[in-house]
N, C-alpha and C positions, 0 to 999 in steps of 0.2 A: 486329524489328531492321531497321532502315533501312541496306542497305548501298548504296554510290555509288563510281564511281572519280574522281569529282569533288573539288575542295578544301573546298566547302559545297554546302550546299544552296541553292537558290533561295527565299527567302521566311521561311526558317530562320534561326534566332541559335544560334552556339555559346552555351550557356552552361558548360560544364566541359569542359577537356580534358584528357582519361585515359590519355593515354600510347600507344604502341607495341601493340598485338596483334596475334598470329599463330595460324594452324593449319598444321599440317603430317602430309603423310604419305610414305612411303617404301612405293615399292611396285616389285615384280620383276616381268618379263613372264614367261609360262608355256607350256610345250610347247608347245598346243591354238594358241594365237596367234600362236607363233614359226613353227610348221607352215603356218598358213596364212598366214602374212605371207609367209613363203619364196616360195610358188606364185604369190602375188599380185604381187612384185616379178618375175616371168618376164611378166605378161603387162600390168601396169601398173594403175593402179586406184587406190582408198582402200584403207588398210589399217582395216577397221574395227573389226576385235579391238583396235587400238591405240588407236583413234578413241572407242573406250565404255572402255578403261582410262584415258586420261587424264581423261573427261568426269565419271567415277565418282573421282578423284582429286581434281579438282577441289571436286567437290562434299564431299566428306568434310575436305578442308584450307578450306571453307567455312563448314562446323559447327563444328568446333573454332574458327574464329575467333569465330566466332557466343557461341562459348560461352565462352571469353573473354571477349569484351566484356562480357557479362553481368553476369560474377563482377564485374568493375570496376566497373559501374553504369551501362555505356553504353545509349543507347539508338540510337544510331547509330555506323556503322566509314564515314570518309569516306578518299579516293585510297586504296582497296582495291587490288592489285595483286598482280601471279601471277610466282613466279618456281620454276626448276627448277637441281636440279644434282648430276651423278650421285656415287651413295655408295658403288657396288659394280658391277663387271660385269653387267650385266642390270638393274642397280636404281638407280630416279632417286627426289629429293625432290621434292614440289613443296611449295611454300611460299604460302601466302594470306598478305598484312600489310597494315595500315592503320591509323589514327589512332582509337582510341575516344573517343568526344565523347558528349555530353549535349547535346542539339540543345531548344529551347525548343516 
């Protein structure tokens, strides 16, 4: 599956376009990260407990678009894009959406 955050591809024809799809996951941070985020904000730094939950976030609300587009018959998701937005105290969405197309 060909994803891009582009409008097309270069060299590519839409041929079908499929609509809206998304992946999404909802994820809470935990003790173990929260612990170490704390100590790390004393002395300054990456947080990289937080750094590999978003990255791990991302990539799971990437599958599900993936697989998405699928069921539709895409073979490409073009201007793919990331958004986030919290759902709970400690717990944010993140959102993958883009355009499924049938690319020639």
């Amino acid at each position: 599956m060909l994803m891009t955050n582009l409008e097309s591809v270069p060299g590519r024809t839409i041929v079908r376009h499929l609509g809206l799809v998304q992946g999404s996951t909802v994820r809470a941070k935990n003790i173990g990260r929260d612990i170490m985020a704390g100590l790390k904000n004393l002395v300054g730094g990456e947080l990289k407990g937080y750094t590999e939950l978003l990255q791990e976030a991302r990539q799971e609300a990437l599958e599900r678009l993936t697989q998405q587009a699928a069921e539709v018959g895409a073979n490409a998701v073009l201007n793919v894009r990331f958004t986030t937005s919290s759902v709970a105290q400690g717990a944010a969405e993140l959102l993958a959406y883009g355009t499924a197309v049938e690319l020639d």
